[in-house]
C-alpha positions in Angstrom: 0.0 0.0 0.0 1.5 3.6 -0.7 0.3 6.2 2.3 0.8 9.6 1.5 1.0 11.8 4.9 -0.1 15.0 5.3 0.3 16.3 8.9 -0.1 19.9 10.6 2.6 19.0 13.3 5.7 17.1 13.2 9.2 17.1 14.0 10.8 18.7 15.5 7.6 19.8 16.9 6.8 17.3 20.0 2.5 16.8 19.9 0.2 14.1 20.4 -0.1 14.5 16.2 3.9 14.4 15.7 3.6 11.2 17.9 1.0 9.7 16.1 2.4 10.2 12.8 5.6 9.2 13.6 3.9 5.6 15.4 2.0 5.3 12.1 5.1 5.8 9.8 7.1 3.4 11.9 4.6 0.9 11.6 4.3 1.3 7.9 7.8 0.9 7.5 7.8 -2.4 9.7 4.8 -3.8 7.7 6.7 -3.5 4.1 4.7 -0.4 3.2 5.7 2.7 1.0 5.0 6.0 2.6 5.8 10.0 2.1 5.2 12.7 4.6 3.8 16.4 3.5 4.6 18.7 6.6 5.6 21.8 7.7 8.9 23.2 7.0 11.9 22.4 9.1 11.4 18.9 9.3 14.2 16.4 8.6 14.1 15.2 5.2 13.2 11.5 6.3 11.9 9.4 8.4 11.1 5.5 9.1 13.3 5.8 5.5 10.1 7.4 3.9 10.6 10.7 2.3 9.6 14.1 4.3 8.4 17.1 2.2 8.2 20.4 3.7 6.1 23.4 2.9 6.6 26.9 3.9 5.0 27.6 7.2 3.8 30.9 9.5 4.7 30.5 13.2 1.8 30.3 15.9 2.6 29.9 19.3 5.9 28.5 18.7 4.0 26.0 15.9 4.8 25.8 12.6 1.3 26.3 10.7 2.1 25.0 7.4 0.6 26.6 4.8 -1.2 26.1 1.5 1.3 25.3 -1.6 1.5 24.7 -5.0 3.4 21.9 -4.3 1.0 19.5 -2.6 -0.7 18.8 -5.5 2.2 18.1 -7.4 4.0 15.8 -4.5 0.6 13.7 -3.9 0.2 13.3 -8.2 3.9 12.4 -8.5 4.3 9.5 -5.5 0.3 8.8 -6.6 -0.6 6.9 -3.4 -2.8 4.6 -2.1 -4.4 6.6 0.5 -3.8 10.0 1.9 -3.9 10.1 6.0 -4.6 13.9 6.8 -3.5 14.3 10.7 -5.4 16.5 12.1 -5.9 18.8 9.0 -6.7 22.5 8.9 -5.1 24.8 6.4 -2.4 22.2 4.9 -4.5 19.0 5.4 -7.8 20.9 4.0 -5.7 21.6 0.8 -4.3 17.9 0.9 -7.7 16.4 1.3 -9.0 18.6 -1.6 -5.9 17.5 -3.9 -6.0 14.0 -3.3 -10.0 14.2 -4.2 -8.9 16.0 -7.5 -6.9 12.9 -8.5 -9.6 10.0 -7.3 -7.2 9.5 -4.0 -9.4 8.3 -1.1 -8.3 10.2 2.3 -8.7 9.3 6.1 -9.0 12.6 8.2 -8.0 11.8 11.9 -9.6 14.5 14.2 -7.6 15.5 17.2 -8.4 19.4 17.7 -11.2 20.5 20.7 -12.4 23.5 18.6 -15.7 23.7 21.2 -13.1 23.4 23.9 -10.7 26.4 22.8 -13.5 28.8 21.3 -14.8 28.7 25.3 -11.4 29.5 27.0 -11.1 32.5 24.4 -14.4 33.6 24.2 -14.6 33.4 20.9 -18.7 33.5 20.7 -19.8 33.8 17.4 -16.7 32.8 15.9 -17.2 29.4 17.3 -19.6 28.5 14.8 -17.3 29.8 12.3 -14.5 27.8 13.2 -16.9 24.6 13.7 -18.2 24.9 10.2 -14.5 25.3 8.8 -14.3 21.8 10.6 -16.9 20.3 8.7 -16.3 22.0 5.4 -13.0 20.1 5.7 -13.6 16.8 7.5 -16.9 16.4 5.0 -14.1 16.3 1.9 -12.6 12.6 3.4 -14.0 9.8 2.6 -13.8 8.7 6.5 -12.8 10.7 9.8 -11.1 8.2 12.4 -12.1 10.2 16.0 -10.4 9.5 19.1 -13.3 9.7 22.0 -16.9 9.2 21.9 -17.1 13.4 23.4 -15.5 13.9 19.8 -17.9 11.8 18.4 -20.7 13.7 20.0 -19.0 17.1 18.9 -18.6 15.9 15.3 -22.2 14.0 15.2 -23.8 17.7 16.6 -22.2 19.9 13.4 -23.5 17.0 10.9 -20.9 14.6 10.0 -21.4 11.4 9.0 -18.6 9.2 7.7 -17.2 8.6 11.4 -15.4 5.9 13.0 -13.5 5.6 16.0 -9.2 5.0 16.3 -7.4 5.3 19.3 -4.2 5.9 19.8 -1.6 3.4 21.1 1.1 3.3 23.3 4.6 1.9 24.5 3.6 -0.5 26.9 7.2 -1.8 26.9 8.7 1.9 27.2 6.3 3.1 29.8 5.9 0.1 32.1 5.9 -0.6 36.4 8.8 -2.2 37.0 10.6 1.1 36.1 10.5 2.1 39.1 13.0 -0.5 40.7 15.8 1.4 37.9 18.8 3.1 39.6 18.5 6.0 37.5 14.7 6.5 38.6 15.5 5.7 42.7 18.1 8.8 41.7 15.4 11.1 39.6 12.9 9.9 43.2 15.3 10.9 46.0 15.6 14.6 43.6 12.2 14.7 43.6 11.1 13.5 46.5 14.1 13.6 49.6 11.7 13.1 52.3 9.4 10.6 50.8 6.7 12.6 49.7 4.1 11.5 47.2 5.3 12.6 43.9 1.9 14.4 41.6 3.2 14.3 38.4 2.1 16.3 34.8 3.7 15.4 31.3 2.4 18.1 28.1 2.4 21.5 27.4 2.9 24.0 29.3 0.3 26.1 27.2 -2.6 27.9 28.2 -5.1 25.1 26.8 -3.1 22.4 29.1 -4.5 24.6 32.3 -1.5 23.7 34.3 -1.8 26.8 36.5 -5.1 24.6 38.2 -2.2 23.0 39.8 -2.9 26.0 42.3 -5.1 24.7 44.0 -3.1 22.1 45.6 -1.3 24.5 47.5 -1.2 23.8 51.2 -1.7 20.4 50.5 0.6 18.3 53.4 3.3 15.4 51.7 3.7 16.3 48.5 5.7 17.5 45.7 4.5 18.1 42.1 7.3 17.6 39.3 6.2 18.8 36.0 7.6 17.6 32.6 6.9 20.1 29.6 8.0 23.4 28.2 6.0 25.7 26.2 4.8 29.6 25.9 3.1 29.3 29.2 6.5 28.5 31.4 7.0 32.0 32.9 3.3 32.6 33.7 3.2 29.5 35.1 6.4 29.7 37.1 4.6 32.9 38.7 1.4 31.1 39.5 2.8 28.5 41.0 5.7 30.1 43.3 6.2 28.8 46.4 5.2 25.8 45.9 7.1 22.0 46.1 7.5 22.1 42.2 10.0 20.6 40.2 10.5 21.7 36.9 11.9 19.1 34.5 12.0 20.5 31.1 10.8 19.1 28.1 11.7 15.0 28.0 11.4 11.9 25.7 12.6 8.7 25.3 14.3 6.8 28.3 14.2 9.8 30.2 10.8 10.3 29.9 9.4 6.9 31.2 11.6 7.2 34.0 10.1 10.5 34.5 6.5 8.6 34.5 7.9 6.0 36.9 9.2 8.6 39.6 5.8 10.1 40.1 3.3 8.1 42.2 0.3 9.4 40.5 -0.3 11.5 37.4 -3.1 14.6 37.3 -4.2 16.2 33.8 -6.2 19.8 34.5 -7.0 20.5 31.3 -10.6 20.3 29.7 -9.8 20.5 26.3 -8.4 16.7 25.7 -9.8 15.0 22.6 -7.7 11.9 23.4 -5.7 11.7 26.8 -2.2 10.6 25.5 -0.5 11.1 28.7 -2.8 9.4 30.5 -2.9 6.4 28.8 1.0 6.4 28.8 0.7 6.9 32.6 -1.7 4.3 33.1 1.1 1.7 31.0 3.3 2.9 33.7 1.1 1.3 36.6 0.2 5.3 37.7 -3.6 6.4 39.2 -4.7 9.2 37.0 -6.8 12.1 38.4 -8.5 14.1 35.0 -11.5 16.0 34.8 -14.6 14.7 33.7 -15.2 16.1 30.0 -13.4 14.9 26.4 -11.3 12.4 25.9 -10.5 11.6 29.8 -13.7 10.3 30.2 -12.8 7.0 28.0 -9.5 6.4 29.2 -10.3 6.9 33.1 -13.1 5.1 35.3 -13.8 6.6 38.0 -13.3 5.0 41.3 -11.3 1.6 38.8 -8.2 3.0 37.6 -8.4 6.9 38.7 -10.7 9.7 39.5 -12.8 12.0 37.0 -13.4 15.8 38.9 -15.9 18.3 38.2 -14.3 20.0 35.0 -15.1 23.9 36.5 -14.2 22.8 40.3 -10.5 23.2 41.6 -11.8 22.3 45.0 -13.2 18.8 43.4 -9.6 18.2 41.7 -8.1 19.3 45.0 -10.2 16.6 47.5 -9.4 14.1 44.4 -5.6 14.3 44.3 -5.9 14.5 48.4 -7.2 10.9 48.7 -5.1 9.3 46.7 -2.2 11.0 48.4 -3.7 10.2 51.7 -3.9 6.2 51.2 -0.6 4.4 49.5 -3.2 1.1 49.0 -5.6 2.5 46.6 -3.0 4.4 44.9 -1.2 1.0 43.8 -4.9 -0.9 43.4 -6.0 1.8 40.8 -2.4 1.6 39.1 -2.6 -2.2 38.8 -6.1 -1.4 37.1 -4.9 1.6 35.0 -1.8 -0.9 33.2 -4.3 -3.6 32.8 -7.2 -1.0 30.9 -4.5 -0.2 28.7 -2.6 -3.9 27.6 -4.4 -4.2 24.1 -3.9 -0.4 23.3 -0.1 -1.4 21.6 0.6 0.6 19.0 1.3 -2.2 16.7 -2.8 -2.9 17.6 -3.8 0.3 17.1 -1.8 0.7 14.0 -3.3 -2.2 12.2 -7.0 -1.0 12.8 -5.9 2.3 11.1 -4.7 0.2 8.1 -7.9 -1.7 8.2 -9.4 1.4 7.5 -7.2 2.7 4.8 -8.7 -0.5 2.9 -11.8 0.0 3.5 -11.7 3.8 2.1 -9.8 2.4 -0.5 -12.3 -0.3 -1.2 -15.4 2.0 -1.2 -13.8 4.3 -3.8 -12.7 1.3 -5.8 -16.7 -0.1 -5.9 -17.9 4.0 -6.6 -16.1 4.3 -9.4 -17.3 0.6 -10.6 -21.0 1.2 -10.5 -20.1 4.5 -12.3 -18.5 2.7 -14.7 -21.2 0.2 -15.4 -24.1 1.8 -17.9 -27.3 2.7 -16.1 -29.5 0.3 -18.2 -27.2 -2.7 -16.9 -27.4 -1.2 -12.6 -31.3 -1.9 -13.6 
């Protein structure tokens, strides 16, 4: 099968699309696939062996946005794929999309953006239902859009698309796993963290004002703990403010080896934010044998049952998240029982899984276009 990519984010940009992408590519290449990437300028010019094209691209919030481009038309005719997989497509994917319908390409779209989400933090009112119908205009031109949570399915189902499905994402259940924590280098990273024993409340994303890490406030005051914080972003100095004083470790942007033994220092893991349409974190802390605290709204509400493997808090109330995080640091027992349960809910979320369920799809896309243009084909007196 020949995949042609097109993706808003990707490296050396570090997002839940960038790792997606980059899963998906790897898994292609393992599988004896052929695959080419269209992304936003300043990307290395391959990956997983497969060839990276970038476009020019405007800078948003330290993002590359790529842009519209004469080339895309021509880079998706000349590799003539398959299949195109839009990640998470606005400007660049929408023009992708609209290319590869030009040339009878069949396109997966894969949804990953809260618009309802970030129109309410900004108050965008009326330009809400602007930016919801740029969503459908865009995600109505793939054949299928693979959505990562049923509150995304709801969103998407509300503005009057059809051709949904739903794809997970997958994680590294070897990377991010319990028996970390016995590591040398992670008893280190713990007696940094923690040098009295305190229970470690731990955070892995952006440090960006959708992420909502300044709700970490409210656990001010709170006896035993320390917070360590893994992440960078344009929020870092407003944050730093917000949350002087208190036991915070900052530990910079991480991946790799560093980053799982990041996960396995912390004893549980809290998300703040509101505006997940997937949870990566959490599942990735969950494969580390970590409680999760979340809020109750998007993507958090598959991934964590409340009272099982974590605890869902009123979305608007700090105190709620406060009380939450305070029980779990209060009793060691139920901490390790929801753990244990986290790892298990997540065992058949591999990415190798995950990634053939997206290939299933790709076939079927590829399957109904092939049967379209087949009963176009045949004359109307003979579909009779």
């Amino acid at each position: 099968m020949r995949v042609a990519l097109i993706t808003e984010s990707f490296l050396p940009t570090v997002s839940g699309v960038t790792t997606s992408v980059c899963r998906v590519l790897d898994h292609l290449a393992a599988t004896g696939h052929d695959a080419m990437v269209i992304a936003p300028a300043g990307a290395p010019d391959r990956y997983a062996g497969f060839p990276v094209h970038g476009v020019p691209a405007a800078r948003y919030r330290q993002f590359p946005v790529g842009m519209p481009s004469p080339h895309v038309h021509r880079l998706l005719a000349d590799f003539a794929p398959d299949v195109l997989h839009a990640a998470s497509p606005f400007l660049l994917g929408a023009q992708g999309i609209a290319a590869a319908n030009r040339q009878g390409v069949p396109s997966v779209a894969v949804f990953q953006t809260d618009v309802a989400g970030y129109a309410r933090r900004n108050r965008l009112g009326p330009a809400a239902q602007s930016a919801w119908r740029f969503v459908k205009w865009v995600h109505e031109g793939a054949d299928l859009t693979l959505v990562p949570s049923t509150a995304s399915m709801a969103d998407l189902r509300r503005i009057g698309l059809r051709r949904l499905a739903h794809w997970s994402r997958g994680v590294d259940l070897i990377g991010y796993h319990p028996n970390r924590r016995t590591d040398p280098e992670v008893s280190a990273l713990r007696r940094r963290l923690a040098p009295n024993g305190e229970v470690v409340v731990g955070y892995v994303g952006r440090m960006a004002p959708e992420k909502q890490v300044e709700r970490f406030r409210c656990l001010r005051g709170v006896p035993g703990i320390r917070i360590a914080l893994v992440g960078d972003g344009p929020s870092r100095p407003a944050l730093e403010k917000e949350l002087a004083g208190m036991p915070v470790t900052w530990l910079g942007r991480l991946d790799g080896p560093e980053l799982a033994r990041a996960y396995a220092s912390f004893d549980l893991f809290l998300h703040a934010g509101t505006e997940e349409t997937f949870g990566q974190t959490l599942q990735e802390a969950h494969a580390a044998g970590l409680p999760v605290v979340a809020p109750r709204a998007g993507g958090p509400i598959d991934l964590v049952e409340h009272g099982e493997n974590g605890l869902l808090f009123s979305p608007d109330d700090e105190a709620d998240l406060r009380r939450s995080v305070t029980l779990l640091v209060a009793d060691a027992g139920l901490r390790r029982r929801m753990g244990e349960a986290g790892r298990r809910s997540v065992l058949g979320r591999s990415w190798e899984n995950v990634c053939g369920t997206l290939l299933d799809h790709y076939e079927q896309v590829i399957d109904d276009r092939a049967a379209v243009r087949a009963m176009v084909a045949v004359p109307l007196s003979m579909q009779r």
